[in-house]
Structure formats: C-alpha cells, structure tokens
N, C-alpha and C positions, 0 to 999 in steps of 0.2 A: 504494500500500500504506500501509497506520496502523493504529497500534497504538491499541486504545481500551477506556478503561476498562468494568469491570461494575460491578454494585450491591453485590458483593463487594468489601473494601477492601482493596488490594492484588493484586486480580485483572484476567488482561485479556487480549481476546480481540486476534489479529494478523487482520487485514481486507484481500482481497486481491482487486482488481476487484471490488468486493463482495460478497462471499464469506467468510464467516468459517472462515479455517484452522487455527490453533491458539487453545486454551485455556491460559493458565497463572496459577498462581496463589504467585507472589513466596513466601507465607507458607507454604503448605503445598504442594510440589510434588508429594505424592502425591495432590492430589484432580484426577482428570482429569474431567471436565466430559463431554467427549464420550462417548455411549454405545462407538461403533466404541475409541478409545482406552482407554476403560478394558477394553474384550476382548484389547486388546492389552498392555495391563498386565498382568490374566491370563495371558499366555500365558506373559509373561517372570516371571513368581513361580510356575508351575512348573517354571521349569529351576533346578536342583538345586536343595541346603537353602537357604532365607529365608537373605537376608543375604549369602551368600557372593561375592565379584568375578565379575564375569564380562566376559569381551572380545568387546565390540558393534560392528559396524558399522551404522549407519543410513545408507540412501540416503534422502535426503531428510530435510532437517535443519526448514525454517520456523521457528517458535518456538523448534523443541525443549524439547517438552513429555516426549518419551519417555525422552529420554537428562537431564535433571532426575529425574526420576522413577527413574530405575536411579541415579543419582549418593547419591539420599536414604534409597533401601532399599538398593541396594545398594555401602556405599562402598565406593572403593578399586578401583571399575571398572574397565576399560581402553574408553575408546569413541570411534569414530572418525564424523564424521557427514560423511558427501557431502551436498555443497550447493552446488552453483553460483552462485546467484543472490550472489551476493558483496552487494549493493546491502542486499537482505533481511537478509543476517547482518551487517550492520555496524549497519543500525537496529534489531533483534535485543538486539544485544551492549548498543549503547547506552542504549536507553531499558527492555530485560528483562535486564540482564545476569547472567550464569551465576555459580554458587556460587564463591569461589578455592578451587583446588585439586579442582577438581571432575573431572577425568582428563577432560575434555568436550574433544576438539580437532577444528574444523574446517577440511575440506579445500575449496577451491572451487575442483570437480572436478565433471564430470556423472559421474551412477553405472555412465554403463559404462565409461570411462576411469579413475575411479575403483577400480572393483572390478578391473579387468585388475591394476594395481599393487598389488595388498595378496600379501603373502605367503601361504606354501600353507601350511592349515592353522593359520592367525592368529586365529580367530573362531567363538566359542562359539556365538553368533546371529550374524544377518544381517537387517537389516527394511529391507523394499522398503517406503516410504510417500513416494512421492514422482508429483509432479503438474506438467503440462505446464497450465496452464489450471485447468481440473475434470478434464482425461484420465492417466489413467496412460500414460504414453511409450511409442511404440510398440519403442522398440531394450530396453526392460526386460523384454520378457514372452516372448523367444527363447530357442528352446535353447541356442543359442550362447551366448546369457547367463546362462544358466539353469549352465552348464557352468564358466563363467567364478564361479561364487558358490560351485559345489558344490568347486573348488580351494580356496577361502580358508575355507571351513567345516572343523574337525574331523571326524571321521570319526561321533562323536554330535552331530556342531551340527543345530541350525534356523535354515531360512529361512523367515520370517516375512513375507509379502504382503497390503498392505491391497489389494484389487483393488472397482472400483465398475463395477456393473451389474443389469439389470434381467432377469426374466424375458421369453425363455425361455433366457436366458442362452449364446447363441451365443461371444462372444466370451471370458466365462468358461470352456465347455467347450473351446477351444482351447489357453489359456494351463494349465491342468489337465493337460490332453493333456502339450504341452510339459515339465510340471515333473513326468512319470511317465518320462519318457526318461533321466531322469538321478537323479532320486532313487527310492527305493522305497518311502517310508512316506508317508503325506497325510492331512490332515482339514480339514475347514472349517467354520467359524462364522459366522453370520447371524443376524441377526433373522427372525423366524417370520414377519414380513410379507415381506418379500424373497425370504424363499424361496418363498411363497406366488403370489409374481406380485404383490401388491399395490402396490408400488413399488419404485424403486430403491432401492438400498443400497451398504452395505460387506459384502463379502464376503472373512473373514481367514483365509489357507492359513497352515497350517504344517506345512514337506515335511522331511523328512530323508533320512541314509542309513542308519540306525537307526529308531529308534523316534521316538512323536509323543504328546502329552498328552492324549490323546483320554481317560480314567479323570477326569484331575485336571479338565481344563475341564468335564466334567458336571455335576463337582460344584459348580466357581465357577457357572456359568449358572443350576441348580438354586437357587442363594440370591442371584444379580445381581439387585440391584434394578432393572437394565433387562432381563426374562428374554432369554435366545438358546439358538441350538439350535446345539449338536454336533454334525456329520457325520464319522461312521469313513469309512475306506476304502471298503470296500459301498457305504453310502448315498453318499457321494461319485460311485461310479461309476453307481450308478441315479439319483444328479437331474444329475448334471455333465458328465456321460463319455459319448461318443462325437463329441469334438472333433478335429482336426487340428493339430496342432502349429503354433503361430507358429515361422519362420526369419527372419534376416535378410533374405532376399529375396522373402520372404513374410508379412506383420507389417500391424497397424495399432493406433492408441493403442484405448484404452478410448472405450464410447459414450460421449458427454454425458447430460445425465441426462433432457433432453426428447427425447433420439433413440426412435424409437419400432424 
C-alpha cells in the first residue's frame, strides 16, 4: 500500500495492490474526486438541514475521505469508523492525518464485530464501504447482519451500501432481497452505464425503517456533473428484485470486476 501524490497540491490518492482506493484532498476535504463518492456525499447532505451533527458509523475506514468530508460540512459530528486493517490506519494517520478535534475515532474492529458492539439506536447513518481485495465481504451482505445495523440505527437512520457489480446483477438482487427482510424503504443509484449492462460499477442503496431521499437525490443527479440515475422502490424491484436472500450459511463476497 502508498500513499501518492496528484497534480493537485496537496492532494492524494491511497494505492492499494494497485488499485487506487481513496481520494483526498488535505486542502479542501469537501472535493471528492470519485464519481461513486461524491453520490455518497449526496446522500449524506440530504439527511437533515446543511450543517447540523450527525452520529456516523462507517464500516470501512481507508483514507477516510467520507468521515473528513462530514467533519468539514458537518462539525461537531459524532463518527465512529471500522477498520481493521490497523497497518492502513497508522500510515493513514501519519502521512494524511485527520483535522484535531475532528470527533473522527477509529476502531480496529472488522464491521461485523464491530457493529454487534455499538449500542441500540446510536447512529443517524450507517455506511457499509468496505472491501476484502476489490470484493465486498461476504459476512457484510446477510440478514443476520443486515439485522445487526438495523439495532444501532435510529428508528429514521440510513444505511448507506457502496455495493460493486455488473449486469445482470445476480449477486446484487440477493443482497436487495436481504436488506427488504429487515428494512422497509430502499432506493438505488448508479451510473446509467451500469445499469445498462455496459460495465461494472458502484451500485449505492440507501435502506431504512422510514423513509429514503429518493425527491432530494433526483434533484442532486439532475445537476451532478457526473449524471446518475435514481431508482425508487418500483424500479428497484423491476431491475433488482427477485433475488434470494444472503444468510450466514449461505453468502459469498461481491464478483470481481472481470468475473463474467
């Protein structure tokens, strides 16, 4: 893993098996660089009014470019980030280190150990962004875990999932499936290529026990300078739905991205 500069000064991308994972940018930590990231920025500037605290858990910490990003819009956060990789968050801290007093504390915890121990009803959001390799983990995308997030959520929180696959999106209709067992609301964002079949992508849910930003993301998407498209509930269930549930003893991580 190495951290290595852009052509931007002060900016810098974290490189990991060669792979570029996070973006961030010392100077200005609201510019997210990634398309998938900055949708996920979006998602968390429409929960409630600009500006206000909010208590985050992110599983899957890397750079941490998201929880910078909520530290600078929204101070006075409360945010907890799972992260295992202890190695990553040391070289991290040292050569990108975090704002002081940025409420930013890391646990190095894997996120399903991690989220068992958060208290009930701790956490306004929840964001699953977290990567085995390129794969999303296969013990993250069960009910049983799914069940384990919807505890430490509010009773209006979002969970927030970067999830990567390709059409015809088999493995996405199950983890869907799954996160309909325990929550009641859902929507998804994509790229108009990804949903297309064209290639893989990121593909970002955000479920609750309530309600879900499906109004407010139209409108960001409609003026994203990288267009994407909004899926309600409906279209969700005609391009996503008719999956089977991942369990514990039934599960596997996300495809790779040449899996065919």
């Amino acid at each position: 893993m190495e951290i290595v500069p852009t052509e931007r000064p002060n900016a810098y991308v974290l490189r990991v098996d060669g792979a570029d994972q996070s973006h961030v940018d010392l100077d200005d930590p609201t510019r997210l660089e990634f398309d998938y990231v900055r949708r996920m920025g979006d998602v968390l500037d429409a929960r409630m009014p600009g500006g206000e605290p909010l208590r985050i858990v992110h599983v899957g910490g890397a750079a941490m470019t998201l929880p910078r990003y909520v530290a600078t819009t929204r101070p006075r956060s409360s945010q907890i980030v799972l992260e295992p990789a202890a190695e990553l968050t040391e070289l991290v801290r040292s050569e990108l280190p975090l704002p002081r007093r940025s409420g930013i504390k890391v646990r190095p915890v894997h996120g399903r150990a991690g989220a068992a121990e958060l208290r009930e009803d701790s956490a306004d959001v929840v964001i699953l962004d977290a990567f085995d390799g390129a794969r999303v983990p296969a013990d993250l995308v069960t009910t049983e875990y799914f069940t384990s997030v919807s505890r430490a959520l509010t009773d209006s929180g979002w969970f927030l999932l970067n999830l990567t696959d390709r059409a015809p999106f088999a493995w996405t209709r199950r983890v869907i499936a799954g996160l309909r067992t325990v929550f009641a609301e859902l929507m998804v964002s994509a790229e108009p290529a990804t949903l297309r079949g064209r290639r893989f992508g990121n593909l970002l849910v955000v479920t609750s026990r309530a309600s879900v930003p499906v109004t407010s993301l139209r409108q960001r998407a409609a003026s994203s300078a990288a267009p994407y498209r909004v899926l309600d509930a409906g279209q969700v269930s005609s391009s996503l739905g008719g999956g089977m549930p991942f369990t514990d003893d039934d599960t596997r991580p996300s495809p790779l991205p040449q899996d065919r």
